[in-house]
C-alpha positions as CSV (number, residue, x, y, z in Angstrom):
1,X,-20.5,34.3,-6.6
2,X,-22.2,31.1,-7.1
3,X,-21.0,28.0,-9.8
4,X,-22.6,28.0,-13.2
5,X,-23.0,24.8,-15.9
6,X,-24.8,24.9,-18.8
7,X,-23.4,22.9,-21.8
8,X,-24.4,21.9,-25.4
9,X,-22.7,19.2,-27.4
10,X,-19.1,21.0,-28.5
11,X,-19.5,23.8,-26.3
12,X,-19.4,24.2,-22.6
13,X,-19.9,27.2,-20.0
14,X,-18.8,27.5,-16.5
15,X,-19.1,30.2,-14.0
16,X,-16.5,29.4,-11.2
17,X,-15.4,31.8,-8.3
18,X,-12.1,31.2,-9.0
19,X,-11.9,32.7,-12.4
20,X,-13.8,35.7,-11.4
21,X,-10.5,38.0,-10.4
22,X,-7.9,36.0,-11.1
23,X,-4.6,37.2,-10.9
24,X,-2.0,37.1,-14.0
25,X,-0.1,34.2,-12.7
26,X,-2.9,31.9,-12.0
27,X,-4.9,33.2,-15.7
28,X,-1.5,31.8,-17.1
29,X,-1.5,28.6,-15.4
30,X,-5.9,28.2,-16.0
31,X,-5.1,28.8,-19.6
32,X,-1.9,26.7,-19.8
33,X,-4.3,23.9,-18.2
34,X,-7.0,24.3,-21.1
35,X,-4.0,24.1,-23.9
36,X,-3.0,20.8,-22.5
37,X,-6.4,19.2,-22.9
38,X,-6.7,17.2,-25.5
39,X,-9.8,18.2,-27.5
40,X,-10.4,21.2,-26.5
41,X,-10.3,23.7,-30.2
42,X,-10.7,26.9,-28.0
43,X,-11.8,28.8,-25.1
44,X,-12.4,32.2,-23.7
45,X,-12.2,33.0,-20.5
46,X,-14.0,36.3,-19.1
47,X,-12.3,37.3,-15.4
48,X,-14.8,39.9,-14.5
49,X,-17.5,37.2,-15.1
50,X,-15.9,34.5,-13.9
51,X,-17.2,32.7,-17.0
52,X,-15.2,30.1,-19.7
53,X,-17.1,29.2,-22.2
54,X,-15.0,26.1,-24.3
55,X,-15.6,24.4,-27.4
56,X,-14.3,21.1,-28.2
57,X,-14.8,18.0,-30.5
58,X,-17.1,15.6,-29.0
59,X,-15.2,12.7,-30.6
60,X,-12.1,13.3,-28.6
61,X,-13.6,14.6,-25.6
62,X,-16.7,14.7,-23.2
63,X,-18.2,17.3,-21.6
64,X,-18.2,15.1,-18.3
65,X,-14.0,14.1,-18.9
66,X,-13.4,18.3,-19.3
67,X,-15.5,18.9,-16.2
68,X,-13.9,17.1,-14.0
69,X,-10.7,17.3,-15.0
70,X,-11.5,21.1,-14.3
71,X,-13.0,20.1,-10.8
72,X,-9.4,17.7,-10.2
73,X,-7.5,20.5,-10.9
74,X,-9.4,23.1,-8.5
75,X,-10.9,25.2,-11.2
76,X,-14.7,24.2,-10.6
77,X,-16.6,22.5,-8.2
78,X,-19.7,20.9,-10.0
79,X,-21.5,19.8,-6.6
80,X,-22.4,23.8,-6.2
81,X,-23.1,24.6,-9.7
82,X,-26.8,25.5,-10.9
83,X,-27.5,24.6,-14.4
84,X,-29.0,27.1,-17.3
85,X,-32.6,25.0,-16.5
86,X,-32.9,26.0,-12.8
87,X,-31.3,29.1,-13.1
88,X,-34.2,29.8,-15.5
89,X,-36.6,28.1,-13.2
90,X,-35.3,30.4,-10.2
91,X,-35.7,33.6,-12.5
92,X,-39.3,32.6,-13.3
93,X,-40.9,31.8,-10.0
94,X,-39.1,35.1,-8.6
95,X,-41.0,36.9,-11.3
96,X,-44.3,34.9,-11.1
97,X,-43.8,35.8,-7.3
98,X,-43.6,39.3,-7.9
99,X,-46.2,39.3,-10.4
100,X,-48.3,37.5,-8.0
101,X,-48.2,40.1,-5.3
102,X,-48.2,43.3,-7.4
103,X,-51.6,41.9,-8.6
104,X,-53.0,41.3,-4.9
105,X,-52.4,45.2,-4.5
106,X,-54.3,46.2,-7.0
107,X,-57.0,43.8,-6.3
């Protein structure tokens, strides 16, 4: 499973390996973690996803300060996340690609 950022002012979403599977003990200690920020109004964290998706107030809290305060504590790594723009971009040229070569076949 790759890592996954796409965030709009007051709400973010993450796809980290780490969440996908968690056990109980470390789903306790990830949300305990997201209680304890400052900022942060909810959250809800999907394990057979991998996904969180948090919203927060964007005058007590950045989206950058909340990532890496998630990377510091192990949770994500944003050096391998995609964003929501190339994931699009990746899903597009694969179609275009396949488009593309269905249409030499017929031709």
């Amino acid at each position: 499973m790759s890592y996954y950022f796409h965030g709009v002012p007051g709400r973010l979403r993450i796809k980290s390996p780490f969440v996908k599977g968690v056990n109980n003990d470390d789903l306790v200690g990830l949300k305990g973690f997201l209680h304890s920020i400052s900022g942060i109004k909810s959250f809800d964290i999907n394990t057979m996803t991998g996904s969180i998706v948090i919203n927060y107030q964007t005058k007590v809290i950045t989206e950058k300060e909340i990532v890496t305060r998630l990377r510091m504590a192990g949770y994500f790594d944003p050096s391998r996340a995609i964003t929501n723009d190339h994931y699009i971009h990746t899903a597009v040229s694969s179609i275009s690609h396949t488009i593309l070569s269905f249409a030499t076949v017929l031709i």
